[in-house]
SEVOSE-99636 format. One line per 8 residues: number of its first residue (from 1); their letters; for each residue x, y, z of N, C-alpha, C, O. Coordinates in Angstrom, 1 decimal. Layout:
# SEVOSE-99636
NUM) a) X/Y/Z/X/Y/Z/X/Y/Z/X/Y/Z ~ ...;
# end
This chain:
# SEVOSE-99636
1) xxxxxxxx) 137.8/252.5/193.1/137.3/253.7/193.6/136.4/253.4/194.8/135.8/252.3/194.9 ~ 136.2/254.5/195.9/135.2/253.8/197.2/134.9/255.1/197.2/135.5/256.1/196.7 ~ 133.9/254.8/197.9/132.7/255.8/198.6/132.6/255.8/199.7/132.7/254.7/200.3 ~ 132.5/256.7/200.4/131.9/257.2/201.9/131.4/258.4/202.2/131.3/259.4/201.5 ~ 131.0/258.1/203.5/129.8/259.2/203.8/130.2/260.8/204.7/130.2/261.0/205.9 ~ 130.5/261.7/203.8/131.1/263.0/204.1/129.7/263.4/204.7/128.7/263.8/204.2 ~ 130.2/263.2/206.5/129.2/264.0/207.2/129.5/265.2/207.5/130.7/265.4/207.7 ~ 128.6/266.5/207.7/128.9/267.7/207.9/127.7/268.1/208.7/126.5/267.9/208.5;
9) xxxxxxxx) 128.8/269.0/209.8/127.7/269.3/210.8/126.4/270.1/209.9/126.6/270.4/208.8 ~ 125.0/270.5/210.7/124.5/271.3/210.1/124.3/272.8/210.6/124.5/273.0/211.8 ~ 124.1/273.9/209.7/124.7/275.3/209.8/123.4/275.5/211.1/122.3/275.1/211.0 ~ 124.1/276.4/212.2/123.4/276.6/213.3/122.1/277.6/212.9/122.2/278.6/212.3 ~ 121.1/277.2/213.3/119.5/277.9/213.1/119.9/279.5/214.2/120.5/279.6/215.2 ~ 119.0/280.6/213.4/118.8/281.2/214.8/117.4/282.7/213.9/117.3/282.9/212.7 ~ 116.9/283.2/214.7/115.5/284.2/214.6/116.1/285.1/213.3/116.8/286.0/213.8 ~ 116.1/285.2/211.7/116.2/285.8/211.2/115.0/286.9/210.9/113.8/286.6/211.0;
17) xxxxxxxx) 115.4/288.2/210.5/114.4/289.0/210.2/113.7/288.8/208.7/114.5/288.7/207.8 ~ 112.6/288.8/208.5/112.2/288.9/206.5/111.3/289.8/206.4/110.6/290.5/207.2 ~ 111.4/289.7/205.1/109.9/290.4/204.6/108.7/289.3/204.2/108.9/288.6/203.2 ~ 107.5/289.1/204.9/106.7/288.2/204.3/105.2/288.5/203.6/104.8/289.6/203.8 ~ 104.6/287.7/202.9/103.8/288.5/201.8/102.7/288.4/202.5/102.4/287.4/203.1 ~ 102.0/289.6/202.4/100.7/289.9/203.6/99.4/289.1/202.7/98.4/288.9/203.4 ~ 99.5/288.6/201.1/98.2/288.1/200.9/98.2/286.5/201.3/99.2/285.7/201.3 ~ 96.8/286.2/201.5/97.2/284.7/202.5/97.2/283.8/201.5/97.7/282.7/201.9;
25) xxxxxxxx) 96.9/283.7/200.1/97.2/282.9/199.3/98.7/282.7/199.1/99.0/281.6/198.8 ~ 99.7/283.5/199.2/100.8/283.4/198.8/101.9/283.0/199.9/101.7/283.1/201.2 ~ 103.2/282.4/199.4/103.9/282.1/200.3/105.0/282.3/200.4/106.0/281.6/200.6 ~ 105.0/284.1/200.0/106.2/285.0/199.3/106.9/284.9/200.4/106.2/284.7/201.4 ~ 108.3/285.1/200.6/108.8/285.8/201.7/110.6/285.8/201.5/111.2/284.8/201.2 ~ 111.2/287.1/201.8/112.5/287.1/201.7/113.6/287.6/203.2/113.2/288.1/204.2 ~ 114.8/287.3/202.9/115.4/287.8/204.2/115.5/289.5/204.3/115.2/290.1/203.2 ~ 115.7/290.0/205.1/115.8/291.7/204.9/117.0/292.5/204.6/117.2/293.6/204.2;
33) xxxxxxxx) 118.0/291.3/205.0/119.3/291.4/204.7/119.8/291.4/203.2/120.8/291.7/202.6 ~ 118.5/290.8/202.9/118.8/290.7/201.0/118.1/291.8/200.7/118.9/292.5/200.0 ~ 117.1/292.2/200.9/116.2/293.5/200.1/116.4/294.2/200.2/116.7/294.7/201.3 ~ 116.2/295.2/198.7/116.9/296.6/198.7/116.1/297.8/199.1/116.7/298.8/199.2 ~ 115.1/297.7/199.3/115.0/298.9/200.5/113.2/298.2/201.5/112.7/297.1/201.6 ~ 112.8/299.3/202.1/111.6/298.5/203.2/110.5/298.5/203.2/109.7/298.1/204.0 ~ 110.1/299.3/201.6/108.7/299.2/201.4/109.2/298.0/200.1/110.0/298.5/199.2 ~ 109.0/296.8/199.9/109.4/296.1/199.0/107.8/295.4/198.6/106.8/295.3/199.3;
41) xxxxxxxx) 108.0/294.8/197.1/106.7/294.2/196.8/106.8/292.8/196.7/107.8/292.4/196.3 ~ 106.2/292.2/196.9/106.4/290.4/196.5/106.6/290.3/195.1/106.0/291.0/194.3 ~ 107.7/289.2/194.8/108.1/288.8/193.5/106.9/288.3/193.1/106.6/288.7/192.0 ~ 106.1/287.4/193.6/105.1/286.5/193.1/104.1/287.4/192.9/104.0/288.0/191.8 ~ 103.5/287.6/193.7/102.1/288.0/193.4/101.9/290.0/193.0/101.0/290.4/192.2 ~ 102.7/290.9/193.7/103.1/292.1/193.4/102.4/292.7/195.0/102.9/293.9/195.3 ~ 101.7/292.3/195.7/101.7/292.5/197.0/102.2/293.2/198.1/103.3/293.5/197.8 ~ 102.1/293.5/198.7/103.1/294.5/199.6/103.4/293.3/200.8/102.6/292.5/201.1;
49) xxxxxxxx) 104.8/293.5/201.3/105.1/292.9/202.4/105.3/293.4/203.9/105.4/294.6/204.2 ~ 105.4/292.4/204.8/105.3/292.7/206.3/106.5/292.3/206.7/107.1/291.5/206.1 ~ 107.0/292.8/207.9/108.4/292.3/208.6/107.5/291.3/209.5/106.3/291.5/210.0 ~ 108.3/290.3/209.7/108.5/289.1/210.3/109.7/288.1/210.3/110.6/288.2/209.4 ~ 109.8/286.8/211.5/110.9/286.5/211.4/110.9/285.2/211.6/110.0/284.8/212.3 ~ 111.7/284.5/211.2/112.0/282.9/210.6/113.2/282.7/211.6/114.2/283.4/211.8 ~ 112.6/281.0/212.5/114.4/280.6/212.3/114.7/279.6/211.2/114.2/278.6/210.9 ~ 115.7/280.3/210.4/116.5/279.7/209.9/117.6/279.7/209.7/118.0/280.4/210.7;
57) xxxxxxxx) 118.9/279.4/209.0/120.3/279.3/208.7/120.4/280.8/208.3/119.8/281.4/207.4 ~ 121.6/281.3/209.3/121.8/282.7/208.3/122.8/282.6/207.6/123.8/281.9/207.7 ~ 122.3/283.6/206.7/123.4/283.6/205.6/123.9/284.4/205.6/123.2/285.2/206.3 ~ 125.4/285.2/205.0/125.4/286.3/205.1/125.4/287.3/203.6/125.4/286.8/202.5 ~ 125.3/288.4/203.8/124.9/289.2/202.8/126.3/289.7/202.4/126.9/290.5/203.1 ~ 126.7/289.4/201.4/128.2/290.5/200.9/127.4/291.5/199.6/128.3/292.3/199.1 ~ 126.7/291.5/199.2/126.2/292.5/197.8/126.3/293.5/198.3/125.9/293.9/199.4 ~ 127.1/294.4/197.2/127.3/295.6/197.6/126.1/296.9/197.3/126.0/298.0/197.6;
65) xxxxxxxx) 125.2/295.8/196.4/123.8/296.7/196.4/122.6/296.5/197.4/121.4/296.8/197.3 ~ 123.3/295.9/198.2/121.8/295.6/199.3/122.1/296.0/200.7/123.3/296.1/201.0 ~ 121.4/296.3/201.7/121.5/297.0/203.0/122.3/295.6/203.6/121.4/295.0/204.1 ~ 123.3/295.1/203.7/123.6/294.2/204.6/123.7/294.7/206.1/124.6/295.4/206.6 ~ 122.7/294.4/206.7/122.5/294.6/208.6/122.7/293.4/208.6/122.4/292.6/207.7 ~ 123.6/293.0/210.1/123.3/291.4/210.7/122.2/291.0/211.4/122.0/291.9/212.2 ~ 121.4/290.3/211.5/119.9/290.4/211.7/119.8/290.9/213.0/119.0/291.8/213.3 ~ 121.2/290.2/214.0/120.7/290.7/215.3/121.0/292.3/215.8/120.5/292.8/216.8;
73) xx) 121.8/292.7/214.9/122.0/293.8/215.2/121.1/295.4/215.2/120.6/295.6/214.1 ~ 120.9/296.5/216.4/119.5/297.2/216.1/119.8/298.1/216.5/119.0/299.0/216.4;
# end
């Protein structure tokens, strides 16, 4: 049996939109493309959240119960 090294590129970064948790102890935050509607509360702490935005990997949304927007789209 052999081994080797399955390289794979890595998935392109770019300015995603979230919701992030407004108390400064916490380090709640989700994408917007996942949450079901825009007044949402933090899972962790029960908090209210703020829009802001991350780069990171997008993902995409197929749930048919969630607002799927493409981030860049407005």
């Amino acid at each position: 049996m052999s081994y080797y090294n399955k390289r794979v590129e890595p998935l392109p970064e770019e300015h995603i939109d979230t919701l992030e948790c407004t108390k400064d102890d916490c380090n709640g935050w989700m994408r917007k493309n996942f949450s079901i509607g825009d007044s949402v509360q933090c899972p962790f702490c029960k908090s209210d959240m703020k829009s802001g935005t991350r780069f990171i990997n997008n993902l995409p949304n197929t749930a048919p119960y969630t607002k799927a927007t493409p981030s860049n789209a407005k």
